[in-house]
N, C-alpha and C positions, 0 to 999 in steps of 0.2 A: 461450102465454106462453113463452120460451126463458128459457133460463137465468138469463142473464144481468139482464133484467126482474125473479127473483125475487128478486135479491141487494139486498138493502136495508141491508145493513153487512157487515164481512168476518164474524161472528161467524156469519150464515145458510151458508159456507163448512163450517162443522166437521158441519154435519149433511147432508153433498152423499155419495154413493159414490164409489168408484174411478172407476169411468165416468162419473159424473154430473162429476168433475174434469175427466177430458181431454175432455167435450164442452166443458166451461165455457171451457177452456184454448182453445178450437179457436174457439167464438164471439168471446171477448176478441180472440184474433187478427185478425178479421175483422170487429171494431168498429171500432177505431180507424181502419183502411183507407180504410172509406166513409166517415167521418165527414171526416178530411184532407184526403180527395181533393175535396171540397168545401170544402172552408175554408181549405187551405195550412196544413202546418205537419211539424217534424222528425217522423218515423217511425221510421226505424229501431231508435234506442235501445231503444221500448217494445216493437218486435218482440221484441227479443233476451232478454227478463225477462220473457214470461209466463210459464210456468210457475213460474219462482223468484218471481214476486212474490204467484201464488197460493196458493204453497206459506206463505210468508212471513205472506200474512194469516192463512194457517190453522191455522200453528203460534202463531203468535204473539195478542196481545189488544191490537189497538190500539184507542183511542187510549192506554191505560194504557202499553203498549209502544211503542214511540214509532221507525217506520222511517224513516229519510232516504235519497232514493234523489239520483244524483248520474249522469249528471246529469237535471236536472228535467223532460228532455223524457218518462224516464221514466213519468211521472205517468201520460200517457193509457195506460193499460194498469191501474193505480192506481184511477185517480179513477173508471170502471165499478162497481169493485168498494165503493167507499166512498160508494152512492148520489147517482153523479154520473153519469148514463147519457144527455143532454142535448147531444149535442156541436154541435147544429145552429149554435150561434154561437160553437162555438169560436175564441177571439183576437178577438172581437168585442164591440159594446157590448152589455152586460148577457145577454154568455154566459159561458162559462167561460174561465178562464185555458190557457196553455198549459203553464204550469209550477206545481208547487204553490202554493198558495194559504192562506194559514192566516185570511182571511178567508171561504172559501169552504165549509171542515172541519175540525173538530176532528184529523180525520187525518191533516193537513199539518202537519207540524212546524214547517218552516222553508218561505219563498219565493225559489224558487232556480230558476236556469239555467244559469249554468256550469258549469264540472264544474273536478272535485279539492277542493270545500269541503265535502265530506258528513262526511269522515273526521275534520278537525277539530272541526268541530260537536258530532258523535257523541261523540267524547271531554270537549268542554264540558261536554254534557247529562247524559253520566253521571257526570262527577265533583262536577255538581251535584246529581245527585238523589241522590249518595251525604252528602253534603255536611247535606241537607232531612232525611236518612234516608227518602229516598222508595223505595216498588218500581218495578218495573217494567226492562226490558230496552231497549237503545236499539241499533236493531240500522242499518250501515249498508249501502246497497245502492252500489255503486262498479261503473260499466264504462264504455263506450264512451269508450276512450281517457285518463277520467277519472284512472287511474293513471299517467298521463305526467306531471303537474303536480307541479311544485315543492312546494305547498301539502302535496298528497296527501301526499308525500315525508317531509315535515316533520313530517305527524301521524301517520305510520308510526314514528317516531322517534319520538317521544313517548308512543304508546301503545304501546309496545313493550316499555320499561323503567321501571317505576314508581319514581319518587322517593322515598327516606326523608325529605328535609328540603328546605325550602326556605329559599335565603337573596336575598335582594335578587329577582332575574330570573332565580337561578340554580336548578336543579336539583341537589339533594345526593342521587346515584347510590350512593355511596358513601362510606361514610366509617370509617377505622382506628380502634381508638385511641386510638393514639400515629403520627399520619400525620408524611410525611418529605416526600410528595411530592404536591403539587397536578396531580393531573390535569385538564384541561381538553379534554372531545370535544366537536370541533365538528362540528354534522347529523351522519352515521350512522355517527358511529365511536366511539359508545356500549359497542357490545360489543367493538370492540378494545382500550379503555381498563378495560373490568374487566376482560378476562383479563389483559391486561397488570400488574394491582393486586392479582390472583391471584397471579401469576408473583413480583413484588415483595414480596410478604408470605410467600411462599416461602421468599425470601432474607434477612427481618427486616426488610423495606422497607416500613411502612406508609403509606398513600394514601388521600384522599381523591378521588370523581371526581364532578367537576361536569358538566353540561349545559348551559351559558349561553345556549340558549336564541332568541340573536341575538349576531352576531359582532360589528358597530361600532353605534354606539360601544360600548367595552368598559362593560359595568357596573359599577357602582362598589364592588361588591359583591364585585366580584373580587378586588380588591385588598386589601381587609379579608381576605380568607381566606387571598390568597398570604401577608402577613405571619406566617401561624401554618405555613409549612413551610418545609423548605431550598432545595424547589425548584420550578419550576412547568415542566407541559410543557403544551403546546398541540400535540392532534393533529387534522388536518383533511384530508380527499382533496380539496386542492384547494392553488392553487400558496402554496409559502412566500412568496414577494414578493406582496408586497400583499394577504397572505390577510388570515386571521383573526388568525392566531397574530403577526403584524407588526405589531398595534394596542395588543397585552399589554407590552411592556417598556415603551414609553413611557408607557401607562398607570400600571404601577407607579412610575416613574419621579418621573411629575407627584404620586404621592402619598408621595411619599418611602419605598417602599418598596424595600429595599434586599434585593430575594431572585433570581438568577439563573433568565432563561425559555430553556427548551430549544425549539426549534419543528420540529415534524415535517410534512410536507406532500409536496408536488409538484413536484421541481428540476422550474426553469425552463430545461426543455429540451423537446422531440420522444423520445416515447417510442414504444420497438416495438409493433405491434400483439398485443392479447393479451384473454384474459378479465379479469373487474373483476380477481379474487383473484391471477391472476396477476404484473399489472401491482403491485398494491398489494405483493406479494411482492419484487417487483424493484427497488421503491423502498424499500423497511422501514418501509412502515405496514402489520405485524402485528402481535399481542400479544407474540413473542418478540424479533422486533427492538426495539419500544419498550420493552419491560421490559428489556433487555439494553441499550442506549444508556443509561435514566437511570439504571441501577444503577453504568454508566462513570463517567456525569458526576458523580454522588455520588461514588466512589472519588476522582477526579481533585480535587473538590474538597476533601475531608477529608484527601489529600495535601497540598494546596497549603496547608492552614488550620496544619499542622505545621511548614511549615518557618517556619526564625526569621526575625524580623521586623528589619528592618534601622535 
């Protein structure tokens, strides 16, 4: 009987030796192989994750533990280990799937084949099992290219910075106080907009920083908040015309909100080549340039609110 025969869930993993792993490691390898090359189907992904995926059943308890691999071609490397050792009709009638399956195991979370959706999921399932007060660990497996994706991007961003409040769509990042100034990050410039709220509160400039979450249409939710400061800024690595930050005044506008938007972005031009930081440095989306412009734009307007009125 080899190894891989005696594994009848990942939990038979924690009682294997050192050696008895990297034979396991080396059979896995050379399951999936023969089994494709008969049947047709992606390989390489599950190549590249055996060891971390045996490592992964072995530290971990699933199904209580709940791993999402991304993308799903993953699985056959997976599904050996989770008493699925049958691959003779893989992608066939009444064989196995080629990507996870949550008809098929308890140990398929989700059924999936693209890639870049493991890391939002993952985020989902644990903010729901915190939510149930459930245990368990929701861990997510991310490679072949899968971190190219927008998607990926976007839940990188969101698990990155946790929320104190939630208002409408938006993410309450931050909040003073006695806030002056509405920040508004759009996708990953989260951490430029608190240091910059840092920088601001330095100077007796309290802020609020939202996350909104999706740039059009603005939510409505925004405007209910811009009305409780003097200012709003919108920053985004991405161009000022027709970003994000272009959809906010008129928004406030249509709600009769009467508070001045500052927009920070990407002149619409050809810039030099350079690193992200660099480039973002050249244009002043960093925390000292934007804490330093809206600290302007308050001074200039609390001038202007002084002189007499004619």
């Amino acid at each position: 009987m080899t190894i891989p025969e005696c594994i009848r869930g990942p939990h038979d993993l924690k009682a294997l030796s050192e050696a008895d792993l990297g034979e396991l490691s080396q059979e896995i390898r050379e399951f999936p192989v023969h089994a494709v090359a008969r049947t047709g189907d992606r390989l390489g992904p599950g190549l590249g994750v055996v060891e971390l995926t045996v490592a992964l059943h072995r530290v971990f308890e699933s199904p209580v533990d709940r791993t999402l691999g991304d993308t799903g071609h993953q699985s056959h490397v997976h599904k050996p280990l989770t008493a699925r050792q049958d691959f003779s009709k893989l992608r066939g009638k009444g064989g196995l799937s080629g990507h996870p399956s949550r008809e098929e195991s308890e140990h398929d979370v989700i059924g999936n084949s693209d890639a870049s959706t493991a890391l939002g999921r993952a985020d989902g399932l644990a903010k729901a099992r915190q939510v149930r007060g459930e245990k368990g660990q929701t861990v997510a497996l991310i490679g072949d290219g899968a971190l190219t994706g927008g998607v990926a991007g976007e839940a990188l961003n969101n698990n990155a910075i946790p929320a104190v409040d939630r208002v409408g769509g938006l993410d309450v990042l931050h909040r003073s106080s006695e806030p002056q100034v509405l920040l508004v990050a759009v996708g990953v410039m989260a951490p430029v907009c608190l240091q910059a709220a840092d920088l601001l509160q330095a100077r007796g400039i309290g802020c609020t920083v939202v996350d909104p979450r999706w740039g059009k249409p603005v939510d409505p939710a925004l405007s209910v908040l811009a009305a409780e400061h003097r200012l709003v800024a919108v920053v985004e690595d991405n161009g000022r015309a027709a970003g994000a930050g272009s959809a906010v005044a008129p928004a406030l506008g249509d709600a009769e909100v009467d508070v001045p938007v500052r927009r920070f972005g990407i002149p619409e031009q050809f810039l030099p080549h350079a690193k992200r930081g660099e480039v973002l440095a050249d244009i002043g989306l960093t925390p000292v340039e934007v804490a330093g412009r809206i600290s302007a734009s308050l001074t200039v307007k609390e001038e202007l609110s002084k002189e007499p009125q004619e």
